[in-house]
C-alpha positions as a Markdown table, in Angstrom:
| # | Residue | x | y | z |
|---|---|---|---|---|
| 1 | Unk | 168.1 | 72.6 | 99.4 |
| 2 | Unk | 165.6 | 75.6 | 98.9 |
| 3 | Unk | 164.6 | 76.4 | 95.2 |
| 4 | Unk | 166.6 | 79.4 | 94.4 |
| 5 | Unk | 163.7 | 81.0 | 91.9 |
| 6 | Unk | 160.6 | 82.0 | 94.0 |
| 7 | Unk | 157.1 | 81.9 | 92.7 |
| 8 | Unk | 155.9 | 84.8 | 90.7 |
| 9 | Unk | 154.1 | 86.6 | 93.0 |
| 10 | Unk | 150.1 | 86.6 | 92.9 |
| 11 | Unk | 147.6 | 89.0 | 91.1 |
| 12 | Unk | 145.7 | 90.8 | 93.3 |
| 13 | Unk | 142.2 | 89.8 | 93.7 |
| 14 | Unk | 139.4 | 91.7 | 92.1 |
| 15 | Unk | 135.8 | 92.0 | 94.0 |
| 16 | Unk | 133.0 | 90.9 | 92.1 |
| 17 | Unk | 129.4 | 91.0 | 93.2 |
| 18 | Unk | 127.6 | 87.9 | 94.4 |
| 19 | Unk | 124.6 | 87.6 | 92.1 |
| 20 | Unk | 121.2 | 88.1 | 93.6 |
| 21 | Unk | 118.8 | 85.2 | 94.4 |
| 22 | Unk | 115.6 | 84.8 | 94.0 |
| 23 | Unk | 112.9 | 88.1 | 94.0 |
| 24 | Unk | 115.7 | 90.8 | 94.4 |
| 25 | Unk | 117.4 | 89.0 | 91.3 |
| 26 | Unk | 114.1 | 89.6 | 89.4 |
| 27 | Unk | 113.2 | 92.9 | 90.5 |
| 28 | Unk | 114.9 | 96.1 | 88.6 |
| 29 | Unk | 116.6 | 98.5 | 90.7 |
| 30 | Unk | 114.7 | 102.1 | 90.5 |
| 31 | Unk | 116.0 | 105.2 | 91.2 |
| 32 | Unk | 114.0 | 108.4 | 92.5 |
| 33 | Unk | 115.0 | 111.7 | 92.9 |
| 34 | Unk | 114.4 | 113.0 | 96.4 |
| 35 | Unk | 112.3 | 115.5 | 94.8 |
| 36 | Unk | 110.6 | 113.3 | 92.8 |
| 37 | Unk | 109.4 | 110.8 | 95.7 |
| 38 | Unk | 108.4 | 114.2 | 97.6 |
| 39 | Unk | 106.1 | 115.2 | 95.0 |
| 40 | Unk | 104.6 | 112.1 | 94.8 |
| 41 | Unk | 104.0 | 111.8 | 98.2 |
| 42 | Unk | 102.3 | 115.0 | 98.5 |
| 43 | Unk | 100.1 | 114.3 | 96.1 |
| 44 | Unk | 99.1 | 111.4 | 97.6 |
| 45 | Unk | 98.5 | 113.1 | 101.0 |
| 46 | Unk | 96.5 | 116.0 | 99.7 |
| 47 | Unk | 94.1 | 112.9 | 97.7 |
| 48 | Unk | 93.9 | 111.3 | 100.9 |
| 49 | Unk | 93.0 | 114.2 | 102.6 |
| 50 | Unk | 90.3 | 115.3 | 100.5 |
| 51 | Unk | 88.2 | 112.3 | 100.7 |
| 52 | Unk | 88.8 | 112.0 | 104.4 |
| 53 | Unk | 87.4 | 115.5 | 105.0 |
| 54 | Unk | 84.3 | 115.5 | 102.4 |
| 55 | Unk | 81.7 | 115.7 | 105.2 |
| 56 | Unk | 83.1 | 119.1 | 105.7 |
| 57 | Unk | 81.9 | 121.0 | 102.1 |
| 58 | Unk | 79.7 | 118.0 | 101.0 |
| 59 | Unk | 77.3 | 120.8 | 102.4 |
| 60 | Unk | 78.9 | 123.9 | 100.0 |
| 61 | Unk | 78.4 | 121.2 | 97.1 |
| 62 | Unk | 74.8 | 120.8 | 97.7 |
| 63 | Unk | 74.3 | 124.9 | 97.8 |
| 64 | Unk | 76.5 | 125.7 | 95.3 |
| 65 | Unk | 75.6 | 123.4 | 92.6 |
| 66 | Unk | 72.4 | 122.5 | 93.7 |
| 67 | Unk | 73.0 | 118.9 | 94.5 |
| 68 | Unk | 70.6 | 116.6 | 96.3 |
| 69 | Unk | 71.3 | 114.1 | 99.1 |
| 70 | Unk | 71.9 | 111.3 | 96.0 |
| 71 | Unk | 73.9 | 113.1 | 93.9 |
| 72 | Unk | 76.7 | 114.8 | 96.7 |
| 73 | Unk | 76.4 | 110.2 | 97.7 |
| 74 | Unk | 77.9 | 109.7 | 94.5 |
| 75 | Unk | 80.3 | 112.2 | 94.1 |
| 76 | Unk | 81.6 | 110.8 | 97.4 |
| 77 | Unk | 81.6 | 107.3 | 95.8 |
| 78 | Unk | 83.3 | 108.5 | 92.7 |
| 79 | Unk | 85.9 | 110.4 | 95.4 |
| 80 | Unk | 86.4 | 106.7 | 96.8 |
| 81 | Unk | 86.9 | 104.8 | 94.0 |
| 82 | Unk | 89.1 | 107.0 | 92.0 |
């Protein structure tokens, strides 16, 4: 004979998040405004730039500020390392 009271009828289940292992667990999750990473990627283009085309008014510094062959060398070493 069949029980004549029925089980109460289950919760629904609630999704949790599985916990991240290892680096990603460690590692904060940043935010950056679209506008933000563009900036900051511009800059970085425009420094790049720069350096990469110093051959082009290394010759205007050596006029304009009366530089010699030394001093426009380390100005383009300075450009480099900064």
């Amino acid at each position: 004979m069949p029980a004549s009271s029925p089980l109460p009828p289950r919760p629904p289940r609630q999704r949790t998040r599985r916990k991240k292992e290892g680096a990603a667990a460690a590692t904060p999750r940043l935010y950056f405004n679209k506008w933000v990473s563009f900036s900051a990627s511009l800059t970085s283009l425009l420094g790049a730039g720069l350096s990469y085309a110093f051959a082009l008014y290394a010759g205007d510094l050596k006029e304009r500020f009366g530089y010699s062959q030394a001093q426009t060398d380390g100005v383009a070493a300075a450009m480099n390392l900064g």
